[in-house]
KOLTI-563696 format. One record per residue (C-alpha): chain; x, y, z. Coordinates in steps of 0.2 Angstrom, whole numbers. Layout:
N
chaine|xx|yy|zz
A|X|Y|Z
...
This chain:
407
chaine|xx|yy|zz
A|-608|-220|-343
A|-616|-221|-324
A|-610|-238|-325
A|-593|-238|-329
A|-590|-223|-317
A|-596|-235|-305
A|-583|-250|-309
A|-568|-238|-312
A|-575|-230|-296
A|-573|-246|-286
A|-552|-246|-292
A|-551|-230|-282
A|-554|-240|-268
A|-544|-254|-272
A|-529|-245|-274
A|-530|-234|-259
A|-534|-249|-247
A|-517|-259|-255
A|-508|-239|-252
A|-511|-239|-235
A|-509|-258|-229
A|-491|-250|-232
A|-490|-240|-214
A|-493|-254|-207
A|-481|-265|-216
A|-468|-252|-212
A|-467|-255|-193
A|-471|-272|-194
A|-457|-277|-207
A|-444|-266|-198
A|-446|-275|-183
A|-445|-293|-191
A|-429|-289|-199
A|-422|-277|-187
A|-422|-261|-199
A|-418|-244|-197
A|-429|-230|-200
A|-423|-224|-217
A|-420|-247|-222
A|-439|-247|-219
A|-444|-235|-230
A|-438|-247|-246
A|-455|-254|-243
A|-462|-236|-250
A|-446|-235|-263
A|-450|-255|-270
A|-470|-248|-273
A|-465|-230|-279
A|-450|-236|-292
A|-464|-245|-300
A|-473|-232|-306
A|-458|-223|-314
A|-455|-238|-323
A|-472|-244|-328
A|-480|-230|-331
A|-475|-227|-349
A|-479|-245|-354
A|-497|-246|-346
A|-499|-227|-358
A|-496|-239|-371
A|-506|-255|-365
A|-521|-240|-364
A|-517|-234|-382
A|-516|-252|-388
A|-529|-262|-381
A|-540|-247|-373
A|-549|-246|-355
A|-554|-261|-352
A|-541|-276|-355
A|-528|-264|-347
A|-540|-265|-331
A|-540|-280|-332
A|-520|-287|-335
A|-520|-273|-320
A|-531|-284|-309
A|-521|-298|-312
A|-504|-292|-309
A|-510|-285|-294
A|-517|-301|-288
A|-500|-309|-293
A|-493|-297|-281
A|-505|-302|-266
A|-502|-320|-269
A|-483|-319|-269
A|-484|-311|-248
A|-486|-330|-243
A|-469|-338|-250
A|-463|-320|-245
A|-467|-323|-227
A|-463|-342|-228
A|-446|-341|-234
A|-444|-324|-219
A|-436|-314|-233
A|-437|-294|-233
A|-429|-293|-251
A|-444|-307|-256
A|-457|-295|-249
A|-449|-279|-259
A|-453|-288|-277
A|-470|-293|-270
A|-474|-274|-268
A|-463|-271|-285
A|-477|-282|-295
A|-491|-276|-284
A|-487|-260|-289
A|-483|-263|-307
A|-501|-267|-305
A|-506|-252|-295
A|-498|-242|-309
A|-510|-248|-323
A|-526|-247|-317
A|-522|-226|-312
A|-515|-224|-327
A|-530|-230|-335
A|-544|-225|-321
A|-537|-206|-318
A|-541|-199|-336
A|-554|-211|-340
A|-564|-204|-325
A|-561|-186|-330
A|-567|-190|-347
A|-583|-199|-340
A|-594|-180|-342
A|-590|-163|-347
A|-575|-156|-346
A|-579|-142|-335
A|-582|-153|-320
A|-570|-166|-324
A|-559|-159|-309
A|-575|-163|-299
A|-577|-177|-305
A|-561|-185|-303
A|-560|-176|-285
A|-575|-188|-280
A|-571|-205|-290
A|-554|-201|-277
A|-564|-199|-262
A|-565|-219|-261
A|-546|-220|-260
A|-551|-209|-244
A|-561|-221|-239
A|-548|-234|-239
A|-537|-225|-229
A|-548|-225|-216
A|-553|-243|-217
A|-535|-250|-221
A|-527|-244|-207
A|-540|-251|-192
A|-542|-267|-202
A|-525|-272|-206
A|-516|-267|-189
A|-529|-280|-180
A|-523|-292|-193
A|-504|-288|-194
A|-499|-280|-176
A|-503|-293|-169
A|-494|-292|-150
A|-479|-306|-152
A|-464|-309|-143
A|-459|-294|-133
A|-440|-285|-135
A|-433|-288|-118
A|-439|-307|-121
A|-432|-307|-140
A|-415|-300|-133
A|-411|-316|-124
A|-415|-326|-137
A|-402|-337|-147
A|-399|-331|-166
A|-408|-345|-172
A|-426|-342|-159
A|-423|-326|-163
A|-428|-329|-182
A|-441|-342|-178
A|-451|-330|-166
A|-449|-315|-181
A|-454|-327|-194
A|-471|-330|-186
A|-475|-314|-183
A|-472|-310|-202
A|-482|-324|-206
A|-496|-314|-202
A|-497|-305|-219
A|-500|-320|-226
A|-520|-323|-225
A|-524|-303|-227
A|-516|-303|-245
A|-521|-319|-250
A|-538|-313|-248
A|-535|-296|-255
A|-528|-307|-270
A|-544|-318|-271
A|-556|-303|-273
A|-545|-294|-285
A|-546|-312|-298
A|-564|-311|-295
A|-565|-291|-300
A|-555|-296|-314
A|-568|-309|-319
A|-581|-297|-315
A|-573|-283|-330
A|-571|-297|-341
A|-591|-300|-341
A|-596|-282|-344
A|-594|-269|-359
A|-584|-255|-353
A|-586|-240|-366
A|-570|-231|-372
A|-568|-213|-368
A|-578|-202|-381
A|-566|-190|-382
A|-552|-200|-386
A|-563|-208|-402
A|-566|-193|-407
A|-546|-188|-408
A|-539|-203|-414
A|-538|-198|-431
A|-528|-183|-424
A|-509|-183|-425
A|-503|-187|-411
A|-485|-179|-402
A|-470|-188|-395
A|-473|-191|-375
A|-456|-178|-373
A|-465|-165|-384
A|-481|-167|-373
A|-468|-161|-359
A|-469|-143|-368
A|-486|-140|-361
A|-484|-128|-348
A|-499|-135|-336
A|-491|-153|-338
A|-474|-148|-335
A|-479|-140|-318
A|-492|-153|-313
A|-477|-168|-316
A|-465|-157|-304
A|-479|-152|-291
A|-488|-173|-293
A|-469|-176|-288
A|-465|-168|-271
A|-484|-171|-265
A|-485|-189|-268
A|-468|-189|-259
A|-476|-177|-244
A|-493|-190|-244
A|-482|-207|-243
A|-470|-197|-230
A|-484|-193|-219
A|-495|-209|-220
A|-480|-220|-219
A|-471|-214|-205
A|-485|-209|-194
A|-486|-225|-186
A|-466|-224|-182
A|-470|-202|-178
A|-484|-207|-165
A|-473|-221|-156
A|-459|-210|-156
A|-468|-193|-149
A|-482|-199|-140
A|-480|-213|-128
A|-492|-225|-137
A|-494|-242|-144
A|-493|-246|-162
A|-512|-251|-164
A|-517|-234|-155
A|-506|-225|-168
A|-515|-237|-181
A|-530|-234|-176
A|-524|-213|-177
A|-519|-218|-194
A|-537|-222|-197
A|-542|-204|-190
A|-529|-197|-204
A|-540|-209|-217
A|-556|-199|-209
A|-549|-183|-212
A|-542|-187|-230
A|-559|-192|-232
A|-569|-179|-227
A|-557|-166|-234
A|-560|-174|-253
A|-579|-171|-251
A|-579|-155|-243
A|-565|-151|-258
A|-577|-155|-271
A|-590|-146|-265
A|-580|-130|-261
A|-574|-130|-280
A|-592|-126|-286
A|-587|-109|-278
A|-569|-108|-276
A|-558|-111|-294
A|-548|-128|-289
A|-530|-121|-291
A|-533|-108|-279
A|-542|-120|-269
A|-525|-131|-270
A|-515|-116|-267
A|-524|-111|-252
A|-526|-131|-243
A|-504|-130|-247
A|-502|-115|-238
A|-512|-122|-223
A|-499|-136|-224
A|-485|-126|-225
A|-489|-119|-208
A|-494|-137|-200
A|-478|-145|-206
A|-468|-134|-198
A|-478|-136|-181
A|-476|-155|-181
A|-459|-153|-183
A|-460|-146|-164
A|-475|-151|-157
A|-476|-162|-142
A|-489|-173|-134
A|-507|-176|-144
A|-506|-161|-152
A|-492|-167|-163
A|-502|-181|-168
A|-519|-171|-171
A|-509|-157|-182
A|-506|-172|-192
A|-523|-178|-196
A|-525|-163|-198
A|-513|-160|-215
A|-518|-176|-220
A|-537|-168|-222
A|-529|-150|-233
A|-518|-164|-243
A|-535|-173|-247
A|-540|-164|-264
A|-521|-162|-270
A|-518|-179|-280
A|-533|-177|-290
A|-530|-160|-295
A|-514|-158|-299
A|-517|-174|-310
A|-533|-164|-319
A|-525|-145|-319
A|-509|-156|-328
A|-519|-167|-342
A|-533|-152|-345
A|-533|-147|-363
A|-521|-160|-369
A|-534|-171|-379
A|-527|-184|-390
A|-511|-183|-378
A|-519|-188|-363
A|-512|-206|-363
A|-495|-198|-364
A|-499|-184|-348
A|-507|-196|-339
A|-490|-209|-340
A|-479|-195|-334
A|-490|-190|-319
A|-488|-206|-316
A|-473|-208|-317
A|-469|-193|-304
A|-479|-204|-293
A|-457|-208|-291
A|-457|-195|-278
A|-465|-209|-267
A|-449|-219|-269
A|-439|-207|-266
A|-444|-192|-252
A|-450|-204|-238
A|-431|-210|-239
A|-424|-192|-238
A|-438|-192|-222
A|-430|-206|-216
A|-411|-203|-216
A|-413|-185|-210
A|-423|-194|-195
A|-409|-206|-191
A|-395|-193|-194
A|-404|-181|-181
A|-411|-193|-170
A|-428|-185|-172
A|-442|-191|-184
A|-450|-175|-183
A|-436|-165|-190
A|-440|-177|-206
A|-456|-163|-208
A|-445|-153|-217
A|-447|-164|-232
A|-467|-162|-233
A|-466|-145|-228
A|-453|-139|-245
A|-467|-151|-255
A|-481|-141|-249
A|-469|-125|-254
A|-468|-131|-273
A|-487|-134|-273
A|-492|-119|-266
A|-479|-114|-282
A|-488|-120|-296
A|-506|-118|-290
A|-506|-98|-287
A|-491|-94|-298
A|-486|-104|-313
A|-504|-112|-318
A|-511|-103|-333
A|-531|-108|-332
A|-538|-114|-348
């Protein structure tokens, strides 16, 4: 099993360095095709729809083919995904780029369906929350990586505004088109590496879950009766509003930092990179801290430290706005993991079916960035967009000292 905790492991990664390539798509985009604030965030509503809609059918690519060929068709479509930036960028199309991150995500979508409860079935139950906790920690790695990386790829410094203003329509769209070409080699690499991954799971033998096996011949419930489980039910709600606090935060911070501190996009990137750190250090620390502290009350506490900061960087000025953001994203570090493991705990032979609806609540990413975004543009102040984070954390804090019933 050391293995395949390994090679599921190593998805983690995967997925949380294509996640946060997506801050820096978000400034970069909106300046090639002149968007507003809330217009940019369709970049987080073309990933996040995906998992509402592909979340149930990779739950049934799991239960059909098991672990390992879904990885696999995962890999793939992801890699589709990647490869489809370059016409994306050739033919300078903003709505070509949205179903490039569509597929990517339909990809995205399959392998955590599959890797989530696989991990937390990869040991005894009793740490699985650890467990999973840890296996998540190198999507924190990403976030740090992704960030400094990609911003010294993409941000590169092009044509300025005041020079772009006197510009004909048609050298207007020559001088964006080649700054957006500059997605092109970065996913085209990220897409070789995910064929030869795929190749890579193709070649080795990938146990099934043991506890799965063991339940098969277990009658199994209708994914809408699964819903009935109280610990499910509240952990599909709460995965909601934090996946749409986590995109809100790590999205927009780039456009936050630009907009309250007086500092260029690859600073803010490279910011960014700090909130990756942060997220980081706060999935270890996290882990640790629940060999002494019972993980919901651990959640409950890192959301009530969040309440308190959202509100803060909804006033804060100069750096201090920015560090009380790296700061929530290190108390949001352990929160994806274990709402997902408080949810699908105890469910047994339904654990495809709990895992596609968390999932699936993955929507809220789709959905709360652009609530963020139009009460930025409606107020004229991205930093009254806080407010949408900081009701999230409220409904976390909720479910993890109130409505969880411990098993």
């Amino acid at each position: 099993m050391t293995i395949a905790f390994i090679l599921v492991t190593s998805l983690f990664f995967l997925w949380g360095f294509a996640h946060n390539l997506d801050p820096i798509l978000i400034p970069h985009l909106k300046r090639s095709f002149l968007l507003t604030t809330a217009q940019s965030t369709l970049v987080d509503s073309s990933v996040y729809i995906a998992y509402f809609l592909m979340a149930l059918p990779a739950g049934l690519l799991m239960k059909r083919f098991g672990y390992k060929k879904g990885i696999i068709v995962g890999l793939f479509t992801f890699a589709v995904g990647a490869f489809l930036f370059i016409p994306a960028a050739d033919f300078q199309s903003f709505t070509f780029f949205l179903v490039a991150l569509f597929i990517i995500a339909c990809g995205l979508t399959i392998l955590e369906t599959i890797a989530n409860p696989y991990i937390s079935e990869l040991g005894p139950e009793k740490s699985s929350i650890q467990r999973l906790n840890l296996a998540q920690s190198f999507n924190g790695l990403a976030a740090a990586l992704a960030p400094v990386i990609g911003s010294r790829i993409i941000l590169i410094k092009g044509i300025s505004d005041e020079e772009l203003a006197v510009l004909s329509d048609p050298e207007r769209k020559i001088a964006l088109a080649a700054e957006a070409s500059t997605v092109k080699e970065p996913y085209f690499i990220l897409g070789l590496l995910l064929i030869i991954i795929a190749v890579i799971f193709s070649r080795i033998r990938l146990p099934e879950s043991p506890r799965i096996e063991e339940s098969t011949h277990q009658k199994r419930k209708s994914i809408f009766s699964t819903l009935k489980n109280h610990n499910l039910r509240w952990a599909v709600i709460s995965q909601f509003f934090y996946v749409g606090a986590q995109v809100s935060v790590f999205s927009l911070f780039i456009l936050y930092a630009t907009e309250v501190v007086a500092i260029t996009e690859i600073t803010a990137a490279d910011f960014l990179a700090a909130c990756g750190i942060a997220f980081l250090l706060g999935r270890f620390l996290g882990t640790f801290f629940m060999k002494y502290i019972a993980p919901h009350r651990l959640l409950g506490l890192y959301a009530i430290a969040n309440i308190f900061l959202s509100a803060f960087a909804m006033y804060a000025t100069g750096m201090i706005a920015i560090y009380t953001i790296i700061i929530i994203c290190f108390f949001m570090s352990i929160m994806f993991p274990t709402i997902f493991a408080m949810g699908i705990s105890k469910l047994k032979e339904d654990r495809e079916y709990g895992s596609s609806l968390l999932v699936m609540s993955i929507v809220g990413g789709a959905i709360l960035p652009g609530v963020f975004g139009l009460i930025s543009d409606f107020s004229g102040n991205i930093q009254i967009g806080y407010i949408v984070p900081l009701i999230s954390f409220l409904v976390i804090a909720y479910f993890a000292l109130y409505k969880y019933k411990s098993v």
